[in-house]
N, C-alpha and C positions, 0 to 999 in steps of 0.2 A: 331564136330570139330576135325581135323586131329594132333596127338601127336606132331607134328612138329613146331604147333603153338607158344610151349614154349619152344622149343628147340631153334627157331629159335630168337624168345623174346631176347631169354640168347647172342646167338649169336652175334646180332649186338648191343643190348645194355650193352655189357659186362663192361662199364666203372661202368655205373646206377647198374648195380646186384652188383659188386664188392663194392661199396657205401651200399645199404642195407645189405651188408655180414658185413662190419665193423663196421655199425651202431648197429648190432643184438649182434657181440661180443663186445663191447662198455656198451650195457644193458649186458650182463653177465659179464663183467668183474664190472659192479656197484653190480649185488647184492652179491662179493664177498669182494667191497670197503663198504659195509654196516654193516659188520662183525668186519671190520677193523677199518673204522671210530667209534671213541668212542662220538665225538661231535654230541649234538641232532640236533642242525640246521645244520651240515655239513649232515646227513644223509636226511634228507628233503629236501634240495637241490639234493642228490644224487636222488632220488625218482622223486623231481620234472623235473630233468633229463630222467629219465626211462620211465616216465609217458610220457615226452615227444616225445623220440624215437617209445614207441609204437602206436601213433596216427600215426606217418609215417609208423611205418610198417604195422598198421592196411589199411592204405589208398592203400600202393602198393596193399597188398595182395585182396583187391578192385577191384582195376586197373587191376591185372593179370588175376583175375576169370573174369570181364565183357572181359578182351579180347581174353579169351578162350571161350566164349561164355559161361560162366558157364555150363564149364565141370569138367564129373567124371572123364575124362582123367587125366585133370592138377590137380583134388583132389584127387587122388589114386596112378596113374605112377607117377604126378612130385612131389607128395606129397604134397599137395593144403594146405591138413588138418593138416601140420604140421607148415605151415607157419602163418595159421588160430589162432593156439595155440601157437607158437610164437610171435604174433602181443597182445598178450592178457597183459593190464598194472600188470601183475605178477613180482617183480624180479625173475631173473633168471630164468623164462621162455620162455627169446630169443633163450636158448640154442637150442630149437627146430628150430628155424630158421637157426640159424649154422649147424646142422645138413643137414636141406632139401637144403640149398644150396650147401653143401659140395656133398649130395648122386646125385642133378642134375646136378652138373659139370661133376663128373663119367659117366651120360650119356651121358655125349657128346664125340664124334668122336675125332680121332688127328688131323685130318684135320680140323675141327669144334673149336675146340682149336686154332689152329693156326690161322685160319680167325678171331676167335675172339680178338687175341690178336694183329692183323696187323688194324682190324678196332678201338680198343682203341687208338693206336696208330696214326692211319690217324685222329681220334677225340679229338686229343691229348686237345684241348681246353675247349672242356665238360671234360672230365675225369681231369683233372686238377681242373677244377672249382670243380667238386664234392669232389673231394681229400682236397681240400682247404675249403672249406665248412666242413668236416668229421674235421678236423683239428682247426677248429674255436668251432665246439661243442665241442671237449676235450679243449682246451683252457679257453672256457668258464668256465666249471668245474672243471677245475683246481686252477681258480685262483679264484670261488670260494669256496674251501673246503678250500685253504692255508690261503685264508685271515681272514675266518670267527675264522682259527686258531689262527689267529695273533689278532684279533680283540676283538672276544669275552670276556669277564672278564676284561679287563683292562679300568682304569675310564677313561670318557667322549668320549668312542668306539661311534663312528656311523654307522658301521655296526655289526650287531648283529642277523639279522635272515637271513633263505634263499632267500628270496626275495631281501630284501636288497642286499646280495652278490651277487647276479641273474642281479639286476638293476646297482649295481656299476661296475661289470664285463662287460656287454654288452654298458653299457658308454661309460666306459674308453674304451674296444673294437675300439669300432666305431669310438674314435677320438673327440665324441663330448661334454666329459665333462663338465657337467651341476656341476659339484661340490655343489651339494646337499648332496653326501655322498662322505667323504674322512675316507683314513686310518689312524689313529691318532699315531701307531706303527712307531717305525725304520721298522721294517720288514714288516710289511702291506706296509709300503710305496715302499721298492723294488719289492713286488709283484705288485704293484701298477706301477712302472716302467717296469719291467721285461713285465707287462701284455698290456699295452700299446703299448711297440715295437713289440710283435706278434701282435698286432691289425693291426697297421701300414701295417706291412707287408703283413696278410692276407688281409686285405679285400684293398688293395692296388691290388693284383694278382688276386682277383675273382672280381673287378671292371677292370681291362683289360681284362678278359679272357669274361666277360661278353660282354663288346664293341667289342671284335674280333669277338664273337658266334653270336651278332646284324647284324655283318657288313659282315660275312662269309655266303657264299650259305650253306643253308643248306639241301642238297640235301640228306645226310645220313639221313636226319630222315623221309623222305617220305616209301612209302610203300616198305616194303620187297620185292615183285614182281616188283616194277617197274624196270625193266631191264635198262629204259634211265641213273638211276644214279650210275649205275658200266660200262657203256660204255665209257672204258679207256682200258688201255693197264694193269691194274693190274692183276695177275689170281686168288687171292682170293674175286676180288671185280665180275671175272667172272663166280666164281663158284657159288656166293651167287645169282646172276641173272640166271645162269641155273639151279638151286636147284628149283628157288622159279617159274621160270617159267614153268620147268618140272608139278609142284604140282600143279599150278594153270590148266595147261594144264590137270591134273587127276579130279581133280574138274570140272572142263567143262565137261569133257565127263564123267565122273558118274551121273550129271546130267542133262545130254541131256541121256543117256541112260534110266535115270525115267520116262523121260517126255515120249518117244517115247515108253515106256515098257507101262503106262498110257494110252497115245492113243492107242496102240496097244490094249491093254483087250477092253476097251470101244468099239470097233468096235466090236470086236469079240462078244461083250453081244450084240449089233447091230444084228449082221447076225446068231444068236442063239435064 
């Protein structure tokens, strides 16, 4: 598989990479909030946090090997093996991921840069969604490491472990208040308010941005060579069609040249 495969990966889905880049510093910035945090169930939460990012970075880093075809290209040049060890439920072993995505960016071109960041832009409704999504998981965690603050120690608290804080967070998040667990604090309860209006908000913006992405052609996310979905007057949407049509065109003829090098010998052991 040809190096360009992940180059080109980074390129048009630059919204999606920049999402995993802040999700990886997200898990290092927890196992530095684990040093900090003095509360046992705020750090258990903090974990069941970490534990949870690396299941997604373990899945991308998945994703990228089956669509390099499980190469040594993208586990050596793009640094595969760092993402690998990155994805691992360690704290503070995302840093390897900050890393390979900082050392792959460096690979890419200015021109490569710039289409990347005109195609985040034309996608502006994914990239948003994912932003807003990155924005709900800190959210989440925030409100519960504060509350479990607020909560903990003091008589007839109903939230008291990380779960709890996990299930009351993601409730009240969503809007849908089952009030099975309340904060019994002054101060749990403006976190309880405070956490509520970012709910409101986020998941108000990533259920539009969702009905827009349903309702919107989605013609960026088809194949890279398909030339039909940059045939527009843009010229970064026509460079990524002659990049990708050029390499497809080298692809073709290296192997038309096997096949015809193949029957070539075969004859020749024929007439020998």
């Amino acid at each position: 598989m040809k190096q360009n495969t992940e180059r080109e990966f980074v390129v048009v889905n630059a919204g999606y990479v920049v999402f995993i880049f802040l999700l990886s510093l997200l898990s290092v910035i927890n196992a530095f909030l684990l040093f900090v945090v003095t509360l046992p169930e705020a750090d258990r939460l903090i974990l069941i946090i970490t534990w949870g990012i690396s299941v997604i970075l373990m899945l991308d880093f998945i994703y990228s090997l089956i669509k390099t075809g499980v190469s040594l290209d993208f586990l050596i040049r793009w640094h595969g093996w760092m993402a690998f060890i990155g994805s691992l439920p360690i704290p503070g072993i995302a840093i390897f991921r900050v890393l390979q995505s900082i050392l792959n960016v460096r690979k890419l071109r200015r021109s490569e840069l710039s289409e990347a960041s005109q195609l985040a832009l034309r996608q502006k409704g994914r990239s948003a969604f994912l932003t807003t999504l990155f924005l709900a998981v800190v959210a989440l965690e925030l409100a519960g490491i504060l509350v479990l603050r607020a909560e903990v120690g003091n008589p007839g608290a109903e939230i008291t472990t990380a779960s709890d804080a996990l299930w009351w967070g993601y409730v009240t998040m969503s809007t849908v208040g089952y009030g099975d667990l309340v904060p019994v604090t002054n101060t749990g309860r403006l976190i309880g308010l405070i956490t509520v209006t970012a709910g409101v908000v986020l998941f108000s913006v990533s259920t539009g941005f969702l009905t827009d992405w349903f309702r919107r052609d989605r013609g960026y996310s088809r194949s890279y060579a398909d030339s039909s979905v940059y045939a527009d007057d843009d010229p970064h949407h026509q460079i990524l069609a002659l990049r990708a049509l050029m390499e497809e065109q080298e692809r073709t003829h290296k192997a038309n040249t096997a096949e015809f090098r193949a029957r070539l010998n075969k004859l020749e052991k024929l007439i020998t």
